[in-house]
C-alpha positions as semicolon CSV with decimal commas, in nm:
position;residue;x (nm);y (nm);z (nm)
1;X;-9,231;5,997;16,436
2;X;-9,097;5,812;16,146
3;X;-8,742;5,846;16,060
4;X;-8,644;6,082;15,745
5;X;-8,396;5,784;15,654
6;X;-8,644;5,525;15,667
7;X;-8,920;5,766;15,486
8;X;-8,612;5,799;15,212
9;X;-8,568;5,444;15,181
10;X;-9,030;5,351;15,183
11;X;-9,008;5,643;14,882
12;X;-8,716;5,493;14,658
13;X;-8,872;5,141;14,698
14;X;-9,198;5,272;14,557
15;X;-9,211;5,190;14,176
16;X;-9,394;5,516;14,080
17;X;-9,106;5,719;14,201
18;X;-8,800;5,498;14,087
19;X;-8,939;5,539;13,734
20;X;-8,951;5,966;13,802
21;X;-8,581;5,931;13,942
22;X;-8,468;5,688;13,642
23;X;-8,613;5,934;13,393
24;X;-8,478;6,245;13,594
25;X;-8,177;6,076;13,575
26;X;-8,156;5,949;13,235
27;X;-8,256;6,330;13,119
28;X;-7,946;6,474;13,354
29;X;-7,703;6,168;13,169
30;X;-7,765;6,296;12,805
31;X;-7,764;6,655;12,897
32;X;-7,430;6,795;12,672
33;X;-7,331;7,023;12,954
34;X;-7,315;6,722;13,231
35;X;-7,161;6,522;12,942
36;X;-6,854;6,797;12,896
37;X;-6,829;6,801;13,278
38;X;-6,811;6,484;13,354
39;X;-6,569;6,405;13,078
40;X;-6,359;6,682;13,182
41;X;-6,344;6,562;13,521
42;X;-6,323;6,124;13,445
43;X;-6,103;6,063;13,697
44;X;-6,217;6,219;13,944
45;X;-6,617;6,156;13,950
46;X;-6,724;5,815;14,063
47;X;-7,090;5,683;13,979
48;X;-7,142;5,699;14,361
49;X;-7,054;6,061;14,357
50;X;-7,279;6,140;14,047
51;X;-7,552;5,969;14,240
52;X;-7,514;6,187;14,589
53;X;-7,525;6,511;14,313
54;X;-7,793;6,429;14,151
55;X;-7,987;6,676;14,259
56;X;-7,788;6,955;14,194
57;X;-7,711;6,808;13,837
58;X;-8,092;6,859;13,811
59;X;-8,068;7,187;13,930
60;X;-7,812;7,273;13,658
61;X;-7,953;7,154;13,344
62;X;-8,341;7,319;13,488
63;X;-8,208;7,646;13,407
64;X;-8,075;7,857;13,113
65;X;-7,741;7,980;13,031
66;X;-7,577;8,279;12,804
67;X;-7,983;8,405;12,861
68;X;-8,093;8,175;12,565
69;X;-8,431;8,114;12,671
70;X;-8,500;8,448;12,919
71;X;-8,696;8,763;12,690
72;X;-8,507;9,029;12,949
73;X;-8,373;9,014;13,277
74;X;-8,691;9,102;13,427
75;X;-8,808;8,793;13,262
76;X;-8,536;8,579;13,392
77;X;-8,683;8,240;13,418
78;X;-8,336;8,097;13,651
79;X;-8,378;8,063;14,067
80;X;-8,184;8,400;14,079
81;X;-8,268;8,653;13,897
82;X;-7,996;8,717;13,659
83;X;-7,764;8,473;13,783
84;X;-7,672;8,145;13,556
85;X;-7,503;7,829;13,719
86;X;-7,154;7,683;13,684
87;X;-7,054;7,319;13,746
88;X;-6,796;7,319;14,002
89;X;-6,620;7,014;14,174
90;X;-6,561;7,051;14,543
91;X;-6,374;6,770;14,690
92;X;-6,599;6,464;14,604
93;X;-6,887;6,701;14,546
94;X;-7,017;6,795;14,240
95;X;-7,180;7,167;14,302
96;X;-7,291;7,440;14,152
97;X;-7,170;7,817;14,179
98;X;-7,392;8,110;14,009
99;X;-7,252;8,456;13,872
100;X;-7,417;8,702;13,691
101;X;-7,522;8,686;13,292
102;X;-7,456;8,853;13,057
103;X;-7,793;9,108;13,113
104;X;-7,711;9,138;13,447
105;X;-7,359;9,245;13,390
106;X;-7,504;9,544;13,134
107;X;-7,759;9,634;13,392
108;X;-7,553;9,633;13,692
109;X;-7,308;9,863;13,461
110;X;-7,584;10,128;13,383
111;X;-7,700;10,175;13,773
112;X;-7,348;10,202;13,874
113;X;-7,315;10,476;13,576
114;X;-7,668;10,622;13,666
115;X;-7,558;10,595;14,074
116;X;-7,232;10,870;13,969
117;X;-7,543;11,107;13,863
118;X;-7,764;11,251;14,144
119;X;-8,068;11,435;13,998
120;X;-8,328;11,686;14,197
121;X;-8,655;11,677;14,046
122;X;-8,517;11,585;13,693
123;X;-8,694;11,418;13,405
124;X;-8,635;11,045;13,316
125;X;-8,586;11,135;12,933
126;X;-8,349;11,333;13,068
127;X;-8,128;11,102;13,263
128;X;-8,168;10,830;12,965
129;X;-8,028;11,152;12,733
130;X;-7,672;11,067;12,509
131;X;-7,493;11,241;12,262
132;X;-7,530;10,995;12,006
133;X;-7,879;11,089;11,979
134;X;-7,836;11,480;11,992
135;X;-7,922;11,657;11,702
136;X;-7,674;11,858;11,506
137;X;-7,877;12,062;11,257
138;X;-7,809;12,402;11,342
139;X;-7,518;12,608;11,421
140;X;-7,641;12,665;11,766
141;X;-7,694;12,291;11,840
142;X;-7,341;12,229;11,686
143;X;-7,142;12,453;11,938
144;X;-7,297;12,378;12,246
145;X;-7,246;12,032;12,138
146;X;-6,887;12,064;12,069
147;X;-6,826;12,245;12,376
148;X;-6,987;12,010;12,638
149;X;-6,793;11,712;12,466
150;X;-6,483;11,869;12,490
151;X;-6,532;11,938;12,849
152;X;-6,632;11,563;12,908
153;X;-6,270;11,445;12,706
154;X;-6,078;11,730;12,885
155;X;-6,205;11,737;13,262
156;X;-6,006;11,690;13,542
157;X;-6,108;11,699;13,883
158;X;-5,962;12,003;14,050
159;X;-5,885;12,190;13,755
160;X;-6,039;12,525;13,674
161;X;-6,281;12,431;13,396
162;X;-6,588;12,700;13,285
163;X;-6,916;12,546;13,232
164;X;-7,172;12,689;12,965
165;X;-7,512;12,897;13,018
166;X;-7,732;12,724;12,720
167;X;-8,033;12,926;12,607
168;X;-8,251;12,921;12,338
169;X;-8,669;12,860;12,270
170;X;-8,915;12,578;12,476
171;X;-8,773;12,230;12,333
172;X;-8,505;12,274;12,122
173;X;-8,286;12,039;12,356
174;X;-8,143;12,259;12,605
175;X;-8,218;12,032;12,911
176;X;-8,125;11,689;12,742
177;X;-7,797;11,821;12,619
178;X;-7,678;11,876;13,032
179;X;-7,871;11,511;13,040
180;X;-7,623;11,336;12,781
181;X;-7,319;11,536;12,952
182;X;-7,397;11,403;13,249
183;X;-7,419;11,075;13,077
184;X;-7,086;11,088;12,909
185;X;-6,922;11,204;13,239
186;X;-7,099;10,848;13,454
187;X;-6,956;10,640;13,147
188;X;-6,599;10,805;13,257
189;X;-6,684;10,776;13,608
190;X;-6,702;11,099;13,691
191;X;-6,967;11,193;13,883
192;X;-7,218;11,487;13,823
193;X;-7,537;11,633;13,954
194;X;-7,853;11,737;13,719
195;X;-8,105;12,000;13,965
196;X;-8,442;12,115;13,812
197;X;-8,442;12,451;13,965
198;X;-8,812;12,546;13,990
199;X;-8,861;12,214;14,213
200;X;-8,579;12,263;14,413
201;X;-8,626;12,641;14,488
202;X;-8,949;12,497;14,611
203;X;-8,803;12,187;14,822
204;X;-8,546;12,451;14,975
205;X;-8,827;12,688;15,072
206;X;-8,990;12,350;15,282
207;X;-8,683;12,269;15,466
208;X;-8,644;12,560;15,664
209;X;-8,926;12,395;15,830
210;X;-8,763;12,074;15,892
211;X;-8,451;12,252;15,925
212;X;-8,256;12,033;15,672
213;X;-8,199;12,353;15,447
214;X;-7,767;12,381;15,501
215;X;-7,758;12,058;15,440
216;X;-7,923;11,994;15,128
217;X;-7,784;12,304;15,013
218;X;-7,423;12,187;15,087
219;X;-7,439;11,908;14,856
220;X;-7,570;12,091;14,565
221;X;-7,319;12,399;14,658
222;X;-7,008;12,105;14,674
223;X;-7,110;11,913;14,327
224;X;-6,791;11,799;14,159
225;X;-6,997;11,904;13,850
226;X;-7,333;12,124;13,909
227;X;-7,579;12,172;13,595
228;X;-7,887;12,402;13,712
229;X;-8,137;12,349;13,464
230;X;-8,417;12,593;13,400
231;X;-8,295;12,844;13,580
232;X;-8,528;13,159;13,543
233;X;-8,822;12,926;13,519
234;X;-8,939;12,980;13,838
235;X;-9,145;13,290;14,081
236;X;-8,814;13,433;14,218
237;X;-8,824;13,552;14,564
238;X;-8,524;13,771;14,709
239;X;-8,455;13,443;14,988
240;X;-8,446;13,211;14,725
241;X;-8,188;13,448;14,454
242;X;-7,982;13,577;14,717
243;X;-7,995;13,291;14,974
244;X;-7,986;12,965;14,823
245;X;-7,913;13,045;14,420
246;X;-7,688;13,312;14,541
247;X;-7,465;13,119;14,776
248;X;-7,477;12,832;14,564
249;X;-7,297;12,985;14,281
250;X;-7,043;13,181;14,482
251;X;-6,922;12,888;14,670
252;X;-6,850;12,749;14,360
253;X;-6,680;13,063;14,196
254;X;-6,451;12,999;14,492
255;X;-6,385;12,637;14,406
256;X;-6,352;12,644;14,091
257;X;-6,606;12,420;14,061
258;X;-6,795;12,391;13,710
259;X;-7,136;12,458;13,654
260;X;-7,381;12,435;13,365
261;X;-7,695;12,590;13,310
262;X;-7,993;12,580;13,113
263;X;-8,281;12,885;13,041
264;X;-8,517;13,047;12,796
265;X;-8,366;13,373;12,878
266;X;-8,089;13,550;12,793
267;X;-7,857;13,662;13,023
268;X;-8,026;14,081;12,965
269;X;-8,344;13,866;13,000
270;X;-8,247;13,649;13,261
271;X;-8,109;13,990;13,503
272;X;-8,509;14,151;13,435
273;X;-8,651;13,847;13,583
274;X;-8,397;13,849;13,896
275;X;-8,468;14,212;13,896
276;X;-8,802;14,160;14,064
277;X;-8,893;13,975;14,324
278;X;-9,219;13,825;14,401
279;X;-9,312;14,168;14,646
280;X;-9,269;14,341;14,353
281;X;-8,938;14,481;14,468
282;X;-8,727;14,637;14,205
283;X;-8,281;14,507;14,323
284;X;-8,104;14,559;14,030
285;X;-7,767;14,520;14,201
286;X;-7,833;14,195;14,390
287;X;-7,984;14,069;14,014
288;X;-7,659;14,229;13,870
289;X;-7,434;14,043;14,050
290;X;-7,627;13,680;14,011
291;X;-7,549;13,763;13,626
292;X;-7,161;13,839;13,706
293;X;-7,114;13,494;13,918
294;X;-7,313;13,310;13,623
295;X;-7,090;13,427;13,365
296;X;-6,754;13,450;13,567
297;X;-6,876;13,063;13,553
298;X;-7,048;12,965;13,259
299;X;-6,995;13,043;12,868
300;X;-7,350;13,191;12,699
301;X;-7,426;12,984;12,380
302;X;-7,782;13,012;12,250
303;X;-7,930;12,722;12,089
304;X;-8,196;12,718;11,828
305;X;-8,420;12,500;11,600
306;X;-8,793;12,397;11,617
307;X;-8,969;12,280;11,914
308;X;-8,880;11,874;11,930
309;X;-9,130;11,817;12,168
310;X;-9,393;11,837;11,967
């Protein structure tokens, strides 16, 4: 077998690919960036040395920085997505180090903000929801507003903080105003959890069969900041009121812990529905004390205003 050496030396000898390397490096030589470098670094970088780094030189000026010539960071057109290449000198090596751009810095920001937020069975609008976008055209609107963003300036983990019980009509912007409060909170690093109750009820109901039920429930029931959205939405059975919605919201009336929630019903509206349960069972008690928990934690503001999903 031929030696790689010897190969080397047949391949520089041939004229076709001296020209290629003389007009790779000619194109390397005039780049600005290798110009900078190099003249930044005179007395240290020898021709010989420029000629054993060739390649990465190459490998420098064949990509973009600052994202000049990438559309978005899926389109990044670099070897590493979203990383951009520094000249470095290592000894008598000239190399190359990469760290993120500019895109990849923002994006990395808003998973790590979007990681502080766990969601059940929520909505993407919903997680993309911000404050800056909420409408404040009605009194309603207006004071649930002000409320949640006080909360977000004023919590403190640990301290005894109540939470609000939003209601109002379909699509007047119940659900995305927990969504932007959850938002604000990642942005102050403060981490939050958004749970669509009709799907979870129904997830909760499976995992007595897989037996993962305390545990799944234990990590809602332990939030640092719970918002049940849609609560009310759902069939209610006495197991899932008493059992899971029940315990949920007493463990947290323990803690302290604060809790949002979102519904078309009132709370008078809200106790009819947990009144009954799917057997057609009539427990006003057990539906009288849900009520008491949700307002020992939660604040009732209704919110109006015409439907803005349509």
């Amino acid at each position: 077998m031929e030696k790689i050496n010897d190969a080397l030396k047949k391949l520089t000898n041939n004229r076709g690919f001296k020209e290629r390397y003389d007009e790779m490096k000619e194109e390397i030589m005039v780049h600005p960036d290798i110009q900078h470098f190099l003249s930044a670094h005179q007395e240290e970088i020898t021709n010989k040395v420029v000629d054993a780094s060739l390649m990465k030189l190459y490998e420098f000026i064949s990509q973009t920085k600052d994202c000049k010539e990438c559309p978005s960071l899926e389109q990044c057109i670099n070897l590493m997505e979203g990383y951009e290449p520094e000249l470095i000198l290592q000894g008598n090596n000239i190399d190359l180090q990469y760290h993120r751009c500019k895109r990849k810095l923002v994006d990395d920001e808003k998973r790590k903000q979007q990681r502080l937020i766990q969601s059940l069975h929520v909505p993407k609008d919903m997680l993309e929801a911000s404050f800056a976008n909420f409408d404040l055209d009605t009194d309603g609107r207006m004071h649930a507003f002000e409320y949640v963003a006080s909360f977000a300036d004023r919590y403190v983990s640990g301290k005894k903080m109540k939470g609000i019980y939003i209601y109002g009509g379909f699509g007047v912007g119940k659900s995305y105003l927990l969504g932007a409060l959850a938002n604000q909170l990642a942005e102050k690093r403060i981490p939050s959890m958004l749970v669509y109750v009709p799907e979870f009820l129904r997830e909760m109901k499976q995992s007595l069969a897989d037996r993962s039920l305390d545990k799944k429930l234990d990590v809602v029931k332990k939030a640092p900041i719970l918002m049940l959205d849609d609560i009310g939405a759902e069939s209610m059975s006495s197991w899932a009121r008493d059992e899971v919605l029940g315990a949920i919201l007493q463990f947290r009336m323990h803690e302290h812990l604060p809790t949002f929630f979102s519904s078309n019903f009132n709370l008078d509206e809200l106790k009819h529905h947990l009144t009954y349960s799917q057997r057609g069972e009539v427990e006003e008690m057990k539906a009288a004390r849900m009520i008491e928990r949700i307002k020992y934690l939660a604040m009732p503001i209704r919110i109006d205003g015409p439907n803005r999903r349509n």
